[in-house]
C-alpha positions as CSV (number, residue, x, y, z in Angstrom):
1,X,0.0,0.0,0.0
2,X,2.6,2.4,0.8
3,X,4.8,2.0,-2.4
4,X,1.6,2.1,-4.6
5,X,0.9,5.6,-2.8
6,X,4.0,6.7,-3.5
7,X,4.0,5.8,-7.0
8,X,0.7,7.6,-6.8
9,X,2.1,10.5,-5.6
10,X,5.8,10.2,-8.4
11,X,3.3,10.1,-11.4
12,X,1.2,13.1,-10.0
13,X,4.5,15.0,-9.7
14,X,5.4,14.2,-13.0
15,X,2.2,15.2,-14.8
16,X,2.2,18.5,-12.6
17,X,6.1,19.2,-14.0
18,X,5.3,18.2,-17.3
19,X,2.3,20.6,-17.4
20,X,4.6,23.3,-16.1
21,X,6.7,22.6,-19.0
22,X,3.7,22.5,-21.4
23,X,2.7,25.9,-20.2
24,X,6.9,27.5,-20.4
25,X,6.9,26.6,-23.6
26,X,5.0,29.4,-25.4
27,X,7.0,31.7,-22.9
28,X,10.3,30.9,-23.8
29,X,9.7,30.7,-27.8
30,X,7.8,34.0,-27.6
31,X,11.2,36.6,-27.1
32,X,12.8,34.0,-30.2
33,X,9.7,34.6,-32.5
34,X,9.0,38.2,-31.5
35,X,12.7,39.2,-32.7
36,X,12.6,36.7,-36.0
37,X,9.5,38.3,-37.3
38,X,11.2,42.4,-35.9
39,X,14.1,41.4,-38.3
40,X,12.3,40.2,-41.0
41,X,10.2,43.5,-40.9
42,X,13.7,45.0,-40.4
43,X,15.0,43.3,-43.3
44,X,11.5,44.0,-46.2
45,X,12.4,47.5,-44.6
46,X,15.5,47.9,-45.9
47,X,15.1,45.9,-49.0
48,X,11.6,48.5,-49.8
49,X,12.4,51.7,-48.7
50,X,13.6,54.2,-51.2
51,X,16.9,54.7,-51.9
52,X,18.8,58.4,-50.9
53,X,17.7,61.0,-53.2
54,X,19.9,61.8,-55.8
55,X,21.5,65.0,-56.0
56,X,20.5,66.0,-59.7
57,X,22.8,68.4,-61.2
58,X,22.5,71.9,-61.2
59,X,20.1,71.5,-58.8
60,X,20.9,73.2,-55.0
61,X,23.3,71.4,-53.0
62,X,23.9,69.3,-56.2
63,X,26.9,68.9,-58.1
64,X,27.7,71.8,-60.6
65,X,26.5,71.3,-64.5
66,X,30.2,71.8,-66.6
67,X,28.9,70.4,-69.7
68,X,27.1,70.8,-72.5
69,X,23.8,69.8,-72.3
70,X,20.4,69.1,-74.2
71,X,16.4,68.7,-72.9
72,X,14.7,66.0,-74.2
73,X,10.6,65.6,-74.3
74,X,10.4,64.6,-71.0
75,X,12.4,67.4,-69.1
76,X,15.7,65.4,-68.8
77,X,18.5,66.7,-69.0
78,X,21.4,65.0,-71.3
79,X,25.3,65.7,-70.8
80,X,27.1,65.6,-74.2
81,X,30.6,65.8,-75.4
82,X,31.5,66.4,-78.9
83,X,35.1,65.0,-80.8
84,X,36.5,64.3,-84.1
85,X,35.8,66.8,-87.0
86,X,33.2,69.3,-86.8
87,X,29.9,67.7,-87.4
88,X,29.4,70.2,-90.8
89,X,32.7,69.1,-92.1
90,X,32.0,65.5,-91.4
91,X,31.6,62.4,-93.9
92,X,30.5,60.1,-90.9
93,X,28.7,60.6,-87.7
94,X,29.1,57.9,-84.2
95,X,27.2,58.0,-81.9
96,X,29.1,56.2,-78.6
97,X,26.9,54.3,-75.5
98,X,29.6,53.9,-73.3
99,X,29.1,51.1,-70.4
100,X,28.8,50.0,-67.0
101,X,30.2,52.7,-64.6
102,X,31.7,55.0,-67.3
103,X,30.8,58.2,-69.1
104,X,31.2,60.1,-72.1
105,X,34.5,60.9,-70.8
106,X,35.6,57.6,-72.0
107,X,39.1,57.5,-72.9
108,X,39.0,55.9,-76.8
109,X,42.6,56.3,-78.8
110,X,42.6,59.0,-81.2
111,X,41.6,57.7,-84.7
112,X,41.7,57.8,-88.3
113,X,41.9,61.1,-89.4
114,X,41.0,60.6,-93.2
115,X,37.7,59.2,-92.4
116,X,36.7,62.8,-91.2
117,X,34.7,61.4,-88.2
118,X,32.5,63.0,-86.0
119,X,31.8,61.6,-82.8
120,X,28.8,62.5,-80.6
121,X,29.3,60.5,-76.8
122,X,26.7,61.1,-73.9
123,X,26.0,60.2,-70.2
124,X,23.4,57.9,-70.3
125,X,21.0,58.5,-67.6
126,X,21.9,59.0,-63.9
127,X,26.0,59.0,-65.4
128,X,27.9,61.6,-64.9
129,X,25.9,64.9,-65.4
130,X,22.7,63.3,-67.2
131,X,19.5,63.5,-65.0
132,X,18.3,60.3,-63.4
133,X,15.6,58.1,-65.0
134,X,13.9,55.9,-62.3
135,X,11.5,54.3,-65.4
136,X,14.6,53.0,-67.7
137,X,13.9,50.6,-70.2
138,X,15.5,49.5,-73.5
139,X,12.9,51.2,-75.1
140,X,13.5,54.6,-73.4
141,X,17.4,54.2,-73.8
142,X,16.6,54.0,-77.6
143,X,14.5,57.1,-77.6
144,X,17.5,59.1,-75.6
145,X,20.1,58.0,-78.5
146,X,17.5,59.4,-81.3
147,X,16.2,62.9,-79.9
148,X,19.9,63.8,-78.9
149,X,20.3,63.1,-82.2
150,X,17.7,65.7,-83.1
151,X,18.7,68.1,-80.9
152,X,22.3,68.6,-81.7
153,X,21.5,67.9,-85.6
154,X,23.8,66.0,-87.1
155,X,22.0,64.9,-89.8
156,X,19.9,62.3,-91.0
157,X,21.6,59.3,-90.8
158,X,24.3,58.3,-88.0
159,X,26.0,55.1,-86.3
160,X,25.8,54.0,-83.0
161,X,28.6,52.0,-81.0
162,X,27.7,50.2,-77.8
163,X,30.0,49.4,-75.5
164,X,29.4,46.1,-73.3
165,X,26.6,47.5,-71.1
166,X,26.0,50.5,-73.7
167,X,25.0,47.5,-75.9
168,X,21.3,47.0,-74.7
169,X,20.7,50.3,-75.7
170,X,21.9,49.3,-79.2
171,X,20.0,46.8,-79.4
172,X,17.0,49.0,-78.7
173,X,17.7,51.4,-81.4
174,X,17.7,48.5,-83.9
175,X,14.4,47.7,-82.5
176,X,12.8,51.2,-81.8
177,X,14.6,53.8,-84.3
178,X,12.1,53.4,-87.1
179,X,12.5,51.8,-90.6
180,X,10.6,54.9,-92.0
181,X,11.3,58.6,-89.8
182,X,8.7,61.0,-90.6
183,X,11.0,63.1,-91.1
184,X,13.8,61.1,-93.0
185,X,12.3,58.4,-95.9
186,X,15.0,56.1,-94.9
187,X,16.3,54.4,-92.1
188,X,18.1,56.9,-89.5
189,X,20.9,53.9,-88.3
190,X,23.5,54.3,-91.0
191,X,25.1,51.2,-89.1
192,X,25.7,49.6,-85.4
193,X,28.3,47.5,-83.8
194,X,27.5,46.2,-80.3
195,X,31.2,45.6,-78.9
196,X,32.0,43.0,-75.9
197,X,28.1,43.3,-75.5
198,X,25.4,42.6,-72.8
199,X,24.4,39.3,-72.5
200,X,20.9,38.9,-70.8
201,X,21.0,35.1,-69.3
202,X,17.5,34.8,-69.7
203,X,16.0,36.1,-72.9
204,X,13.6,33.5,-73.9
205,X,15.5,33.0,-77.2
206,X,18.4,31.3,-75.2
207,X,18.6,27.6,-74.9
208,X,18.5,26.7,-71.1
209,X,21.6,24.5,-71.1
210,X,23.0,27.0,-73.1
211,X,22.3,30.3,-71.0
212,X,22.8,28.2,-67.8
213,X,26.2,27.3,-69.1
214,X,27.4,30.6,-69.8
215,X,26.1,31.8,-66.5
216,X,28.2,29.1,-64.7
217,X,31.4,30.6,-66.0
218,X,31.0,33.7,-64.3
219,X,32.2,34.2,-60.7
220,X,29.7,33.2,-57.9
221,X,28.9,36.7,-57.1
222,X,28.5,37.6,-60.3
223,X,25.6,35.1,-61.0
224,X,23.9,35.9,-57.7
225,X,23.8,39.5,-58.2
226,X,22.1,39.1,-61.7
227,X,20.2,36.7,-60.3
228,X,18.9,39.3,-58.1
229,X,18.3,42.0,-60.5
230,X,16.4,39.4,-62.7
231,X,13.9,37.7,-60.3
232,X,14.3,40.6,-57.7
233,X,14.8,43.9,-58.8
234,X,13.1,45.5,-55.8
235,X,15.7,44.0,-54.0
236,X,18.7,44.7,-55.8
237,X,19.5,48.2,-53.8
238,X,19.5,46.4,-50.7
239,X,21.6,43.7,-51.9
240,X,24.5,45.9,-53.1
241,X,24.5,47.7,-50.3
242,X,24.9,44.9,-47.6
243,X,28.4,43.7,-46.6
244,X,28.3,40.3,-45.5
245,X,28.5,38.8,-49.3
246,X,30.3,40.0,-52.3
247,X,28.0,41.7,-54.6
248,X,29.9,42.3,-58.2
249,X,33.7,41.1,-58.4
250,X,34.2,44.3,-60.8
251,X,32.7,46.7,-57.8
252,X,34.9,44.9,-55.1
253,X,38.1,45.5,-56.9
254,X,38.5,41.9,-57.6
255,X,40.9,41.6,-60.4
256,X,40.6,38.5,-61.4
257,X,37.5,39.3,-63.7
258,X,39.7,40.7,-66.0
259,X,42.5,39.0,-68.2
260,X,46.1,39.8,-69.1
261,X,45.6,41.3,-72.2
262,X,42.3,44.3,-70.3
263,X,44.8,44.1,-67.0
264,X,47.8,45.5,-70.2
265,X,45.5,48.0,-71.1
266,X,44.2,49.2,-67.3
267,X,47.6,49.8,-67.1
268,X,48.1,52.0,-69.9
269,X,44.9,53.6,-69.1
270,X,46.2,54.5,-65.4
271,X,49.3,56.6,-66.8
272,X,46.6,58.6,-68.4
273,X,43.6,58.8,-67.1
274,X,40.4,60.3,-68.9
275,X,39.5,64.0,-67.6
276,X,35.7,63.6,-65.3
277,X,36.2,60.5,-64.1
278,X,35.2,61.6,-61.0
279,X,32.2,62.9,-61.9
280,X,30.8,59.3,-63.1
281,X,29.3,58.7,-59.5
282,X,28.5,61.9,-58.7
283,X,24.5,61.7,-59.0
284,X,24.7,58.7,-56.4
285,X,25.1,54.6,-57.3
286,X,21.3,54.0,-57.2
287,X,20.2,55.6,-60.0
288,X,23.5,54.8,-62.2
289,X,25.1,51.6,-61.5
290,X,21.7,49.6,-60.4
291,X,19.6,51.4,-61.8
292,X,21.5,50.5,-64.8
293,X,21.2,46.2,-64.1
294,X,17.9,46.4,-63.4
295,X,17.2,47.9,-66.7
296,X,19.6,45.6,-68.2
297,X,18.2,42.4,-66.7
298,X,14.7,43.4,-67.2
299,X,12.3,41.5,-68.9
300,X,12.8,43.3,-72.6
301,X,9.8,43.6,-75.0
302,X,11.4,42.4,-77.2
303,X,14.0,38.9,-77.9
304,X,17.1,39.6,-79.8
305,X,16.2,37.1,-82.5
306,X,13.2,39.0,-83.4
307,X,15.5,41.6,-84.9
308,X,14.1,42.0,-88.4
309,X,17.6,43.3,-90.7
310,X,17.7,46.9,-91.2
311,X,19.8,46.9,-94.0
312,X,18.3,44.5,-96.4
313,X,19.8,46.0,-99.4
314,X,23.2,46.3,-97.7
315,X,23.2,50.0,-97.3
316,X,24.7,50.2,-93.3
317,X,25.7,46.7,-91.3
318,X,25.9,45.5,-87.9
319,X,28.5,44.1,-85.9
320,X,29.6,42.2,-82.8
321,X,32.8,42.1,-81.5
322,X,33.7,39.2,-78.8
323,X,37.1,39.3,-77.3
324,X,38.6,35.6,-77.0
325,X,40.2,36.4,-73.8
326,X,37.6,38.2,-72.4
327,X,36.1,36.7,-68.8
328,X,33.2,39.3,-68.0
329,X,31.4,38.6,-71.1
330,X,31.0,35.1,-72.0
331,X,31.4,34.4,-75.6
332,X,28.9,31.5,-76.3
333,X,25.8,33.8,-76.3
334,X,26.6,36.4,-78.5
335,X,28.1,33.4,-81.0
336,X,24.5,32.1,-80.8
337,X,22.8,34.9,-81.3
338,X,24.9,36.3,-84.5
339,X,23.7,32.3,-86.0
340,X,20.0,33.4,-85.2
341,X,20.9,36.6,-87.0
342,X,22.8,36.0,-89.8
343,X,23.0,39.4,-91.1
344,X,25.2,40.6,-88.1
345,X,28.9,40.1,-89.1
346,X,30.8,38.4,-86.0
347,X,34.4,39.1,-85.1
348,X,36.2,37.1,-82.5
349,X,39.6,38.5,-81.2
350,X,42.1,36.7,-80.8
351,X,44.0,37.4,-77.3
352,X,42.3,40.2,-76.6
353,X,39.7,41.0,-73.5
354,X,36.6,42.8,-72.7
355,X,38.7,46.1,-72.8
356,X,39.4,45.2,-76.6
357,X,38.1,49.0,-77.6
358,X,40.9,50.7,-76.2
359,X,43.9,49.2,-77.7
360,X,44.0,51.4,-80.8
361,X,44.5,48.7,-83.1
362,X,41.2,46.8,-82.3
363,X,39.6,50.3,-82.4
364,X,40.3,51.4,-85.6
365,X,39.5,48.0,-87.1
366,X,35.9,48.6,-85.1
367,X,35.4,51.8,-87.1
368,X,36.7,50.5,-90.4
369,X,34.8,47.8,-90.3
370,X,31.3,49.8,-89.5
371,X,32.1,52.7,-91.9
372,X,34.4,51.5,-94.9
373,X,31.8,48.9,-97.6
């Protein structure tokens, strides 16, 4: 009797202790879920909220405007920078998109002289002293290219180069710059060469493996970071600006993106440096650099392949110039996409890299090739 009332009295003890338990439970997880969902609101915070305000130039407290400048339709305001012959005296007219983090400062060789070339460069938006455009799109990069065009007057017919990513917007202009101007009964685009250019990894063109391959060559940080701008966009701010992963190897100083023959010319480039280069930035990163993925690794309106020629009768051309060496831009897409589109020429380099343009050798052969038929 007395050991089955004490076993009475252990198993009433235990119940009562493990009903104590039962009831601590919620009280200790409560702190632990109360500061999981506070940093997750934290974290949709920071990912949501708006980015600084950029300080526009010209505008108070902003940098100062030191260039020439034009107004297009919408109000913006486009920074300009005129080289080569006078446009009056000229036989030929460029049009140069420079690329990721540069400017129309861009430091190009000096060129052929007997060609009597004009060259028109720009800040594309939120670059250097160009007014932001928070709704970028290939379309609207197109549309910059044509009325600056307009405004300065050079004519009716011109080329456009784009350089890596200053090639999207090339691509727009063969898309949106129309056949028939109603001004101009001809095509405006007297040619186009897209050099080193943009790759989007998923333009529904693409074959998976294909696209998935090219992808996989590039460093990790590289692909998650596209990733980002692809799937995410409204994310992409607060990715770059975090520090506990690597965002883009190119950002990070991270050399090894670039090969010997682009680490020769940075080199060269160093012991001469383009004037403005500080100014590049100036406007704040948000409305340049990522602005300038997002609109990149958008979902286009268009698929490269859909490209209808431009020049059926062989009166301009287009071109795409892929370094062999080059480790940024992988060379398999724009291989594929020159066989969808037989009428652009493709040029491979031998032993040169993504920085191919400014080794004078490689760039006159760029202009000879667009211009001289």
């Amino acid at each position: 009797m007395a050991i089955e009332s004490r076993n009475k009295l252990s198993s009433s003890a235990s119940a009562r202790a493990r009903t104590r338990a039962n009831r601590a439970r919620p009280t200790m997880f409560a702190p632990i879920a109360v500061a999981l969902a506070v940093g997750l609101i934290g974290l949709a915070y920071q990912a949501l909220k708006p980015p600084p305000p950029s300080k526009l130039c010209g505008s108070p407290g902003g940098p100062p405007v030191t260039s020439p400048r034009i107004k297009l339709s919408d109000g913006r305001h486009v920074a300009y920078r005129e080289a080569g012959v006078p446009k009056e005296e000229a036989n030929h007219k460029i049009i140069i998109i420079h690329g990721f983090g540069s400017s129309k400062d861009l430091n190009l060789p000096e060129l052929i002289e007997e060609l009597k070339i004009y060259f028109l460069s720009f800040d594309r938006p939120g670059y250097g002293e160009s007014d932001p455009h928070p709704l970028r799109t290939v379309k609207t990069e197109a549309c910059d290219v044509e009325q600056l065009a307009d405004k300065l007057q050079i004519g009716s017919k011109f080329y456009v180069i784009g350089i890596s990513m200053g090639a999207y917007p090339v691509y727009g202009c063969l898309k949106y710059i129309p056949q028939r101007h109603e001004t101009y009964s001809y095509h405006r685009l007297a040619g186009a060469s897209l050099v080193v250019p943009f790759v989007h990894y998923w333009w529904p063109c693409l074959p998976a493996n294909l696209s998935r391959e090219a992808l996989k060559r590039l460093p990790v940080e590289n692909q998650r970071t596209f990733r980002i701008a692809y799937y995410f966009p409204w994310l992409l701010n607060s990715w770059m600006s975090q520090k506990w992963f690597p965002t883009l190897s190119i950002m990070s100083g991270n050399m090894d993106i670039f090969s010997p023959p682009d680490l020769e010319i940075l080199k060269k480039l160093s012991e001469s440096p383009s004037e403005g280069q500080e100014k590049i930035l100036q406007q704040g990163i948000h409305e340049s650099l990522y602005r300038d993925l997002k609109t990149g690794y958008a979902k286009w309106e268009f698929d490269p392949t859909d490209l209808i020629n431009p020049f059926p009768d062989n009166e301009g051309s287009v071109h795409i110039w892929q370094g062999c060496e080059d480790r940024i831009i992988p060379s398999q897409i724009n291989q594929f996409i020159s066989e969808k589109l037989p009428w652009i020429q493709y040029h491979e380099v031998p032993d040169a890299g993504h920085l191919l343009i400014f080794e004078r050798k490689f760039c006159e052969a760029i202009i000879r090739a667009l211009l001289v038929r």
